[in-house]
C-alpha positions in Angstrom: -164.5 129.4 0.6 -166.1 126.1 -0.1 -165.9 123.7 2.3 -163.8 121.3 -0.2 -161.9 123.8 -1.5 -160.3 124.5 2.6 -159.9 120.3 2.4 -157.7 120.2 -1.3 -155.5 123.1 0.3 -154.7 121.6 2.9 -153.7 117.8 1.1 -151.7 119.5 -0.8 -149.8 121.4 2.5 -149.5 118.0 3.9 -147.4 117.2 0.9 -150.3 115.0 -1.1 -149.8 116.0 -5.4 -152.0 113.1 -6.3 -155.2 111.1 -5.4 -156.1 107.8 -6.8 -160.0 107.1 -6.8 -163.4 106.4 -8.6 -165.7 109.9 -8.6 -169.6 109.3 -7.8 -172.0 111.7 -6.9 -171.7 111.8 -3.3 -168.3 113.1 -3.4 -168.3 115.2 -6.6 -168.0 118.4 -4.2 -164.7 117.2 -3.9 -164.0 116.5 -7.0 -165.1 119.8 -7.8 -162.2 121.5 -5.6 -159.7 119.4 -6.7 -160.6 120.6 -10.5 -160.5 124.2 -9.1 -157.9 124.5 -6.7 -155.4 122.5 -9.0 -152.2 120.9 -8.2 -153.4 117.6 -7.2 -153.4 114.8 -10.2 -155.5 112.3 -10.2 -155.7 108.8 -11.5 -159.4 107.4 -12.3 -158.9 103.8 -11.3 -161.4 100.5 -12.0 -162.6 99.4 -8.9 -161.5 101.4 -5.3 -159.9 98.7 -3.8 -157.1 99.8 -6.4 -157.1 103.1 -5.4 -155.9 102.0 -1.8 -153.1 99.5 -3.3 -151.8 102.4 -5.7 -152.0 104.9 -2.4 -150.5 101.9 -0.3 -147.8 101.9 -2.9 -146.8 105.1 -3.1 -146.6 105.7 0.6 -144.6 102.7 1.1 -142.2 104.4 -1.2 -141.7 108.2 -0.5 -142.8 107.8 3.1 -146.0 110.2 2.9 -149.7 110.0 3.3 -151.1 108.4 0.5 -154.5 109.2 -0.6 -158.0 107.6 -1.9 -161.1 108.9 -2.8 -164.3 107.0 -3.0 -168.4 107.6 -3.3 -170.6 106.3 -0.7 -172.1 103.1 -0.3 -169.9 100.9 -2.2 -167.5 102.8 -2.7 -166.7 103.4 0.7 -167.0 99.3 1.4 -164.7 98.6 -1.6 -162.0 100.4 0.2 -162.0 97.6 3.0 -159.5 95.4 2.3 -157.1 98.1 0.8 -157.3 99.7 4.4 -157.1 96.2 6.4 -153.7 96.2 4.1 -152.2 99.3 4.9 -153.5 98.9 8.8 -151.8 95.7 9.2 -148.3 96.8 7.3 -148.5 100.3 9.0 -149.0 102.0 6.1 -149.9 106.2 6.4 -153.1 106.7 4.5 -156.0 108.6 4.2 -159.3 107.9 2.4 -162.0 110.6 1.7 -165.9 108.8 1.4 -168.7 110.8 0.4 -171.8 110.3 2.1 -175.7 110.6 1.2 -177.4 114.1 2.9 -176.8 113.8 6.8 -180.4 114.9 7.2 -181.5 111.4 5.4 -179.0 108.8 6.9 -181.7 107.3 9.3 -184.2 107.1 6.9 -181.7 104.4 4.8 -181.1 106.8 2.0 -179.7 105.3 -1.3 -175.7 104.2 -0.9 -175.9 105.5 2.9 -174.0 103.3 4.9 -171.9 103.6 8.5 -168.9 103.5 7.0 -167.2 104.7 10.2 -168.2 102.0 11.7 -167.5 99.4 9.0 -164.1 100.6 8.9 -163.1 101.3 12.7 -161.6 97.9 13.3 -159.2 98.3 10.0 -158.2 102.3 10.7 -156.0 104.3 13.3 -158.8 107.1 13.3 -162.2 106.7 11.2 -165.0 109.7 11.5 -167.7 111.4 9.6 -168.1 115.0 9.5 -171.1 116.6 11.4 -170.7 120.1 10.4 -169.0 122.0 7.5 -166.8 124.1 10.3 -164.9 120.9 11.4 -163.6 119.9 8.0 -160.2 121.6 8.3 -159.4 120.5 12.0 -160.5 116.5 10.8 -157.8 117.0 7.9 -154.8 118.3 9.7 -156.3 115.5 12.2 -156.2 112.9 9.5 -152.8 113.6 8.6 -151.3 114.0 12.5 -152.8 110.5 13.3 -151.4 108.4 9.8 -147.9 109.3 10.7 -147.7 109.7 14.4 -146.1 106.8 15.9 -147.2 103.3 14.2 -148.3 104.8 11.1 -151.5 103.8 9.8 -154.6 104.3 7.7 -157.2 106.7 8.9 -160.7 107.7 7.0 -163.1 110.5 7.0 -166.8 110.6 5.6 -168.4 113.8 4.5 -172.1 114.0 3.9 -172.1 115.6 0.5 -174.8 118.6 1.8 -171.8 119.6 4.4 -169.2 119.3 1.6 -171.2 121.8 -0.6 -171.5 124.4 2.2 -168.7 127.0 2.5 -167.0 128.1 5.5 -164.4 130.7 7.2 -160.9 129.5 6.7 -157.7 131.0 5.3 -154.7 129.0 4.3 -152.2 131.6 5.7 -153.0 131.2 8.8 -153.1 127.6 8.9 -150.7 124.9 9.4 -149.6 121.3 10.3 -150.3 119.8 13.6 -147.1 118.7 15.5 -146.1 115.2 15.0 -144.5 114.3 18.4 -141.6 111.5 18.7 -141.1 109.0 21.3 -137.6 109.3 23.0 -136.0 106.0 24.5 -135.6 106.4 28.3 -132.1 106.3 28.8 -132.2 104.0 32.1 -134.1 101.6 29.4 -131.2 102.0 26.5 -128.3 101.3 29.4 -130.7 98.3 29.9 -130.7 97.0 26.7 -127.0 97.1 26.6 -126.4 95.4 29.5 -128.2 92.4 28.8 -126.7 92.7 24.7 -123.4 92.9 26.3 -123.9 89.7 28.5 -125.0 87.9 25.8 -122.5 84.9 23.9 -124.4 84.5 20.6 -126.5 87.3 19.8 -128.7 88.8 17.0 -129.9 92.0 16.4 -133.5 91.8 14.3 -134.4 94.4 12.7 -138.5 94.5 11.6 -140.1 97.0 9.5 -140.2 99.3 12.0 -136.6 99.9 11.2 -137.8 100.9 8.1 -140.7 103.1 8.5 -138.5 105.3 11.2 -135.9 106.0 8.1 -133.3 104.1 10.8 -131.2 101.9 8.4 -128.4 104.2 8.7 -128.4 104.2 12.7 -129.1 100.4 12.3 -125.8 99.5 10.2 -123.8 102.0 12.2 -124.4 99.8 15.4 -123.8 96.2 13.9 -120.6 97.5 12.4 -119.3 99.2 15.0 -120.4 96.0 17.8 -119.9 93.7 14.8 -122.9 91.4 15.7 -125.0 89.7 13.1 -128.3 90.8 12.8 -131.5 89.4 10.8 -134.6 91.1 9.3 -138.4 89.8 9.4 -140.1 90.1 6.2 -141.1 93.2 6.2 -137.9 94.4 7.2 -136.0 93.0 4.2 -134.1 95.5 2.4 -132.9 97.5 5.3 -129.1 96.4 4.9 -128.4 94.3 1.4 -129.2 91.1 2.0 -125.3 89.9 1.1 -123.7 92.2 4.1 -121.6 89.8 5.8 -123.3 90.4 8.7 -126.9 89.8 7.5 -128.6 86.6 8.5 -131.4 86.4 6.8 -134.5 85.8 7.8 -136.0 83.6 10.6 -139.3 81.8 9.9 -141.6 78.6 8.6 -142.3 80.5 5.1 -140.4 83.5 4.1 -136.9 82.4 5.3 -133.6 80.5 5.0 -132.1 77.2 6.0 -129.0 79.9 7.2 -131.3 81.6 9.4 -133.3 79.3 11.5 -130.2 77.7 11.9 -128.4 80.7 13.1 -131.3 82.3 15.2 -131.9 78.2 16.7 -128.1 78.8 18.1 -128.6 82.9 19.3 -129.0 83.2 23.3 -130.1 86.5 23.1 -132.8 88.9 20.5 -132.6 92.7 19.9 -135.9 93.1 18.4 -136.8 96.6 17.0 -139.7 97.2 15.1 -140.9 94.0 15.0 -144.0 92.5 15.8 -143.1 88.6 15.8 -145.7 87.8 13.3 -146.8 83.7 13.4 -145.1 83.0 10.3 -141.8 84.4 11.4 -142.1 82.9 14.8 -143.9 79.3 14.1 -146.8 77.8 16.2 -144.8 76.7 18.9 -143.3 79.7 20.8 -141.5 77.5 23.6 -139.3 76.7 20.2 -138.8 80.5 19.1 -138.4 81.8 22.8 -136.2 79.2 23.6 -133.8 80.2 26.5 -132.8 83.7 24.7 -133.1 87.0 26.1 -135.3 89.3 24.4 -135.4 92.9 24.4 -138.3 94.4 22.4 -138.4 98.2 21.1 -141.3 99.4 19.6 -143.2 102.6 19.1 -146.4 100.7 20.1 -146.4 100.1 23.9 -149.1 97.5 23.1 -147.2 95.5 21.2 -144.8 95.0 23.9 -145.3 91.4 25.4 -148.2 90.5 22.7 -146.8 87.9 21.3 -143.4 87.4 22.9 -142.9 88.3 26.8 -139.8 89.9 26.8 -137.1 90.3 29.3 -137.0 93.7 28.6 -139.4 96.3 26.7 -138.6 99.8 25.4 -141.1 101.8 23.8 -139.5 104.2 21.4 -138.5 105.7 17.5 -136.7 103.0 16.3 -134.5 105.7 14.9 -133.9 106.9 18.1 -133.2 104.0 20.1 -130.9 102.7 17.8 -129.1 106.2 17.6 -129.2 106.1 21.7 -127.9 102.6 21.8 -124.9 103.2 19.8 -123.7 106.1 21.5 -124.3 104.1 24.8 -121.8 101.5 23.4 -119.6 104.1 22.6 -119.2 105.6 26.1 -118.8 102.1 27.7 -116.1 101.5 25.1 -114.0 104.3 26.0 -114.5 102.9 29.6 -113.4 99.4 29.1 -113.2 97.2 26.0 -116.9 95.5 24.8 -117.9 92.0 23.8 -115.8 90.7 20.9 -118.6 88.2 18.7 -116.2 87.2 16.6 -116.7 84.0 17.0 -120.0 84.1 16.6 -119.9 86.0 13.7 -117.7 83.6 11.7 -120.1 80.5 12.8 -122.9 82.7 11.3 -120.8 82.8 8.1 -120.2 79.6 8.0 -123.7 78.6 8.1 -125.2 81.6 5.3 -122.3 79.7 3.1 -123.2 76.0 3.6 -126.7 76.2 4.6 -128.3 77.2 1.1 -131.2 76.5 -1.4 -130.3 75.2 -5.0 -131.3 77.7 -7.3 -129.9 76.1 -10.8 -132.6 74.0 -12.4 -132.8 73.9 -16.1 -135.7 71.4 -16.5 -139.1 71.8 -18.1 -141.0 72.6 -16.5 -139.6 75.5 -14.8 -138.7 75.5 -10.9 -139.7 78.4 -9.4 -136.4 79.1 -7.5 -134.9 79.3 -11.3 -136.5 82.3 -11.8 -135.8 84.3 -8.4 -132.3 83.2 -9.8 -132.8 85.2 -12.9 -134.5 88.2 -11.3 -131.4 88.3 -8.9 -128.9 88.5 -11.8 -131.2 90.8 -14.3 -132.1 93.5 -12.1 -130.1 96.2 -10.6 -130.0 97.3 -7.0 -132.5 100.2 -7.2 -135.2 98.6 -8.4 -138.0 98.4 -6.6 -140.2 95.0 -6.3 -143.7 94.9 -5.2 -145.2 91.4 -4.2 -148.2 89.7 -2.7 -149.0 86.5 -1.0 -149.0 83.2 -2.7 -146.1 80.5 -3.0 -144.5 83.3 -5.1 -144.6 85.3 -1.9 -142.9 82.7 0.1 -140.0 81.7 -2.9 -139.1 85.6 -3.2 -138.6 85.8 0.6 -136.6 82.5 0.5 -134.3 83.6 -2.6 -135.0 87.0 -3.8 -131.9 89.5 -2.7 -133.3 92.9 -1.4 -130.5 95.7 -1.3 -132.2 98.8 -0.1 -135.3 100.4 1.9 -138.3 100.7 0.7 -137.0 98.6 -2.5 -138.5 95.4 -1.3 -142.0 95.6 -0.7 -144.4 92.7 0.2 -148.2 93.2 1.7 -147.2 91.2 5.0 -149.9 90.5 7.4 -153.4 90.7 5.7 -151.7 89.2 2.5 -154.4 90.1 -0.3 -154.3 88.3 -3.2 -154.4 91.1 -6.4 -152.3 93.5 -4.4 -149.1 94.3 -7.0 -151.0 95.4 -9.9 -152.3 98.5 -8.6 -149.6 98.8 -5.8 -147.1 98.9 -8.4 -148.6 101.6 -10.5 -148.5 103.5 -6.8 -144.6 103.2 -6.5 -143.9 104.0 -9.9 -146.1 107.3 -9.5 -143.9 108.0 -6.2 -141.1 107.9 -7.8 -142.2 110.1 -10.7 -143.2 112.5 -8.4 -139.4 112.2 -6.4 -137.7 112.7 -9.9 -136.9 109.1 -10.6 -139.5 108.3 -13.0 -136.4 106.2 -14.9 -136.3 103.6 -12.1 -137.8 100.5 -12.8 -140.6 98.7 -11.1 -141.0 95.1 -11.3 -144.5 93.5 -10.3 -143.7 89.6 -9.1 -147.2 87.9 -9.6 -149.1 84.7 -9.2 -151.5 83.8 -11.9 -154.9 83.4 -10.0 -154.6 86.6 -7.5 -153.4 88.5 -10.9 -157.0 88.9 -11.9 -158.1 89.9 -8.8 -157.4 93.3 -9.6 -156.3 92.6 -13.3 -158.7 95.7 -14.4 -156.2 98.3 -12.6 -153.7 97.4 -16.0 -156.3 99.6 -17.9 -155.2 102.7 -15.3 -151.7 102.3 -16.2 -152.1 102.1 -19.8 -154.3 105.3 -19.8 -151.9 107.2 -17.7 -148.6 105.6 -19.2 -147.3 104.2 -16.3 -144.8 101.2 -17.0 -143.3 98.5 -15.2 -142.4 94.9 -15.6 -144.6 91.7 -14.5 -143.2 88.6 -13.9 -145.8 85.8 -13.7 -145.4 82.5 -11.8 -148.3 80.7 -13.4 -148.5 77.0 -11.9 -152.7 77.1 -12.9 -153.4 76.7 -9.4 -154.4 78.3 -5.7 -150.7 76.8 -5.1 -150.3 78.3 -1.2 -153.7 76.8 -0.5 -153.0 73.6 -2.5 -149.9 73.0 -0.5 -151.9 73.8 2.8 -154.6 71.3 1.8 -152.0 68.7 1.6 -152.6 68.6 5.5 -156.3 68.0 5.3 -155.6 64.6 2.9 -157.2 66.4 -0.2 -156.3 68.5 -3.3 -160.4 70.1 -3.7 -161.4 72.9 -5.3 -157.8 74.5 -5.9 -157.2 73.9 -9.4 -158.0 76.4 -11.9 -156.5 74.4 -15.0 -158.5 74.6 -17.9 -158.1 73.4 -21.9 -154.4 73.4 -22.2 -153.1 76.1 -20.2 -156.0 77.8 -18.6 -156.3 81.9 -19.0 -154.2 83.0 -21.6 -152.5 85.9 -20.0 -150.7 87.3 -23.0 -154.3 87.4 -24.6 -155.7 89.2 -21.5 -152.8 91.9 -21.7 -153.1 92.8 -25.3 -156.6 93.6 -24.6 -155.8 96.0 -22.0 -153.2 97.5 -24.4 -150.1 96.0 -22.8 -147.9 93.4 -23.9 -146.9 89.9 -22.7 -145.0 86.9 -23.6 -145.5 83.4 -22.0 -142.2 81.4 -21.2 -142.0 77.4 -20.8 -137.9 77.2 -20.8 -135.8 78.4 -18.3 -133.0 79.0 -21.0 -135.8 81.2 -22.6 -136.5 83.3 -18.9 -133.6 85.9 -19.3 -134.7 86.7 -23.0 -138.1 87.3 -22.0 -137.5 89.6 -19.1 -135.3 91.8 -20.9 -137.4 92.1 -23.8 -140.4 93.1 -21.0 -138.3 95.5 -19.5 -137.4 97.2 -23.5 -140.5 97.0 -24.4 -142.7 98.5 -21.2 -140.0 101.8 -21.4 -140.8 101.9 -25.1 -144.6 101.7 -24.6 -144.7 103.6 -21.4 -147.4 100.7 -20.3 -147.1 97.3 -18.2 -145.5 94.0 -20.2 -145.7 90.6 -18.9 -142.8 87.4 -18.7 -146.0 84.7 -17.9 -143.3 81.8 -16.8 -144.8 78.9 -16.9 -143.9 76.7 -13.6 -144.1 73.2 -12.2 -147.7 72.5 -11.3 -147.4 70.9 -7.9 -144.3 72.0 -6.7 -144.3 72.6 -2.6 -142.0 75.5 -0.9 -140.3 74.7 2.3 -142.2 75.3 5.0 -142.9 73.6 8.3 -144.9 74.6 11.5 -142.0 75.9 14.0 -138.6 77.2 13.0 -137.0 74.0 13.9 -138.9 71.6 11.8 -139.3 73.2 7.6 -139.4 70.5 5.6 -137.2 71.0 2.5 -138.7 69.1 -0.8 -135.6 69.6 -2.8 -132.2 68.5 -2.2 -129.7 71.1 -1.2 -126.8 72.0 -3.7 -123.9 69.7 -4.4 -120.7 70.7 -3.5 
C-alpha cells in the first residue's frame, strides 16, 4: 500500500481521530492518505505554530498523542516554539514535516531544511526518514517515545519522494509497541517513609507529574489517610480542589499565595513528586527554599533527580505508583504501631490559608485585576476547563483563580509563549468533543498584547464552530515586562497604548466572525461574562469579555519565597 497510507493506519491505532495542520506540497502524500483512508478530521489552521497549541491542548486534556502536520521549510520551523512548549510542560506530541526530494537536500533545494536538527534540542525523539520501509517502525516509534516515561514531543520528517513510494505492510499484523512503567524500589518507598514519618511539619507537593501519571486518586488517598497538608506547583494545580482543607496552595515568587510561602517557610520536611522545582516556584536564592528541610524527590526522570534541589533522598518512579506503594507502606506500619499524628500542624496550616489572604473585592474604575479572578471563581462551574498563558494574567490566575480538577486548569508553564490560549483552547474543546463532552465549557483567560500573537487561529474556530469564552485583561501594555523593567529604573518600549484605547478588540473579533464586548466597570464584569458564555453556545464560535484593567498595576512578586512584595493591602477584618 502507499507508504502514507501504512502511516494514517497506524495514527489512528494509536488512538489519533484528528490532526491540526497547514497542507503544502511536500507533504500532500500525506494528505492524500488521510483523504483516502478516512477517519482522521482535520482542522486547516492559519499559521503552524497553532497547529501545535490546538495538539498541545488536546493532549493536555484526554491524555493522548496529539498531532501536527506541517510542509517543509517553514513550515517545519513554525512548529518551534509550539514543540519547545509541549517539551518543556511534558506534553505527548507528534508532528509530521514533509521534506523536499532526499536525492536534492545537499544541493539546497527549495524549503529544504535540517529540520531534525533544528528541532532536536526542543523534542524527546526527532528523525527523518531514509527509506520508505522504515516508515511504520518510526510511527509506532513516535508514539512509544511521546508517552513513555516524561512524556514529550517527538517529530518525524519524510522526504516527499519516500512518502509517495509504496511498501509491504498489513495492519493485522501490526500493533503498538509496549510502553513500559517504572516501579518504585520498595527499599526506596520504606525510605521515603521513614524520613516522612520523622518529620514535625511536613508537606507533601504534588507537581504535574502527579497529573500526567492519572495519580490524583492515589495522591488524596495518602494525605487523607496520614492527614498531612500537601501543596501543588503550578502545573500541578487542579489535582485536589484548591479549597480541600488540606491543600496549601502554592509555594513561589509569582504564581502563589501569602498562605503558602508562609506555610512551606515553616515545613521541615518536602515530599516532592513530579516536580521539577522550577525558579519561579523555588526563588533565586535556594539556601531560602532548601532551608533545613528534608527532601525526598520522586520522579520518572532520573536526571531530574538532584538538578535543581539535592535531595536527601531520590526515587525514580510512576508517580502513580509510588504514591500507590507509599500508602500501602503506611498502612502496614500502621497496623504495627500507631503513625505520626500532624494535627497540629495541620490546624496551623489552617490558620494561616484563613488569615493569610489577598483582597479580591475592588469595585473601582478602573478595574483591579484580582476583581475579575473573583468573578471567574463565582461564574464558572467546577468542570470547566481554563487554558492560560504567561503574562501578569498568568501570575493573578495562579494567585486567585480556584482549580477543582485535573487537567481543568491548564497553563503553558515553563517556555511561557505569549499567544498560546487561542489555539490551545480550540485543542481542549476538540478533546472533549471527541470524549463526548462537547457541552463543557472552555474559557480562554487572555492578555491583550500576546492575544494577537496568534489572534488568526479565531478564524479556525469560527470555520469549524468551535466555541468557547475569552476573557481579556487589557491593561494596553507588555505588563509582566513593564513590571520587570521596574528593576532596570525605566518604563521603555513596553507600552502599546494608542488613540484612546489602543486595538479595538471587539472590532477585531467581529471581523473574524466572533463576538466581543469591552467592559470598563466591575459592576458590569458578571453581565458580560454571562452574555459571552449565551452567546458563544448560540453561535457555536469564540465571544470576548475585553475587561478593561488598571494600567500600571504590579502583582506580588519578589525574588525568594521569603521576600514577595505585596502592593495592595491585605483584607480588613
Amino acid at each position: 500500500m502507499p507508504a502514507m497510507e501504512a502511516a494514517v493506519r497506524i495514527m489512528k491505532d494509536e488512538g489519533v481521530d484528528i490532526a491540526f495542520g497547514c497542507p503544502g506540497a511536500a507533504i500532500l502524500p500525506l494528505y492524500k492518505a488521510m483523504e483516502t483512508v478516512g477517519g482522521i478530521e482535520h482542522l486547516i489552521v492559519r499559521h503552524e505554530e497553532g497547529a501545535t497549541h490546538m495538539a498541545d491542548g488536546w493532549a493536555r486534556t484526554n491524555g493522548r498523542v496529539g498531532v501536527a502536520l506541517a510542509t517543509s521549510g517553514p513550515g517545519g520551523t513554525n512548529l518551534v516554539t509550539g514543540l519547545y512548549t509541549a517539551f518543556a510542560d511534558s506534553v505527548p506530541m507528534l508532528c509530521v514535516t514533509g521534506q523536499a526530494v532526499s536525492t536534492k537536500l545537499h544541493q539546497e533545494a527549495f524549503q529544504a531544511v535540517d529540520i531534525v536538527e533544528i528541532v532536536r534540542p526542543v523534542t524527546k525523539w526527532a528523525t527523518q526518514i531514509k527509506e520508505a520501509a522504515q516508515i511504520p517502525w518510526a510511527f509506532r516509534e513516535a508514539f512509544r517515545v511521546a508517552r513513555e516515561g516524561r512524556p514529550g514531543p517527538v517529530l518525524i520528517d519524510i522526504p516527499v519522494d519516500l512518502a509517495a513510494r509504496e511498501i509491504r505492510y498489513d495492519p493485522a499484523l501490526d500493533t503498538r509497541l509496549p510502553v513500559t512503567t517504572v516501579a518504585p524500589h520498595p527499599p526506596r518507598v520504606e525510605a521515603a517513609l521513614d524520613l516522612l514519618l520523622a518529620a514535625e511539619r511536613p508537606l507533601v507537593l504534588a507537581g504535574g507529574g502527579v497529573i500526567l501519571a492519572e495519580a490524583a486518586a492515589e495522591l488524596r488517598a495518602l494525605v487523607e489517610y496520614l492527614r498531612v497538608p500537601f501543596q501543588v506547583t503550578l502545573m500541578g494545580k487542579g489535582v485536589i480542589e484548591d479549597d480541600h482543607e488540606l491543600n496549601m496552595g502554592t509555594t513561589g515568587i509569582q504564581t502563589s499565595q501569602r498562605y503558602a510561602n508562609a506555610s512551606f517557610l515553616e515545613s521541615d520536611f518536602v515530599l516532592a513528586v513530579g516536580a521539577r522545582f522550577g525558579d519561579r516556584h523555588t526563588g533565586g536564592d535556594l539556601s531560602v527554599y532548601r532551608g533545613g528541610r528534608t527532601f525526598v524527590h520522586v520522579d520518572i526522570e532520573p536526571s531530574q533527580l538532584g538538578k535543581v534541589i539535592e535531595p536527601d533522598l531520590g526515587v525514580v518512579s510512576d508517580a502513580r505508583l509510588f504514591l500507590t506503594a507509599l500508602l500501602a507502606a503506611a498502612r502496614a506500619r500502621a497496623r504495627r504501631a500507631p503513625l505520626t499524628s500532624w494535627e497540629p500542624w495541620a490546624r496551623r496550616c489552617r490558620t494561616l490559608k484563613r488569615t493569610l489572604i489577598r483582597r479580591e473585592d475592588f469595585d473601582t474604575v478602573p478595574v483591579k485585576a484580582p476583581r475579575v479572578y473573583k468573578e471567574i471563581n463565582e461564574i464558572f462551574g467546577e468542570d470547566t476547563y481554563f487554558v492560560t498563558a504567561i503574562g501578569l494574567y498568568q501570575i493573578w490566575g495562579g494567585q486567585h483563580q480556584k482549580a477543582h480538577r485535573p487537567r481543568h486548569y491548564q497553563v503553558c508553564g515553563q517556555a511561557g509563549p505569549l499567544g498560546w490560549e487561542v489555539p490551545a483552547a480550540i485543542g481542549v474543546k476538540k478533546a472533549l468533543q471527541g470524549m463526548g463532552r462537547g457541552d463543557t465549557e472552555v474559557v480562554g483567560i487572555v492578555g491583550d498584547y500576546g492575544f494577537q500573537y496568534t489572534v488568526e487561529e479565531l478564524a479556525v474556530a469560527a470555520q469549524y464552530d468551535i466555541p468557547c469564552v475569552l476573557i481579556m485583561l487589557n491593561n494596553a501594555y507588555l505588563g509582566l515586562i513593564r513590571q520587570a523593567s521596574a528593576g532596570y529604573g525605566m518604563n521603555y518600549q513596553v507600552d502599546v497604548h494608542y488613540d484612546e484605547t489602543g486595538t479595538d478588540h471587539v472590532k477585531l473579533m467581529e471581523a473574524y466572525g466572533c463576538s466581543g464586548r469591552r467592559v470598563v466597570d466591575p459592576a458590569d464584569i458578571r453581565p458580560a461574562v454571562e452574555w459571552a458564555r449565551e452567546r458563544a453556545a448560540a453561535t457555536s464560535r469564540p465571544a470576548l469579555v475585553e475587561i478593561l484593567i488598571e494600567r500600571e498595576a504590579n502583582t506580588p512578586h519578589g525574588p525568594d519565597i521569603d521576600a514577595v512584595r505585596e502592593f495592595e493591602p491585605p483584607p480588613s477584618d
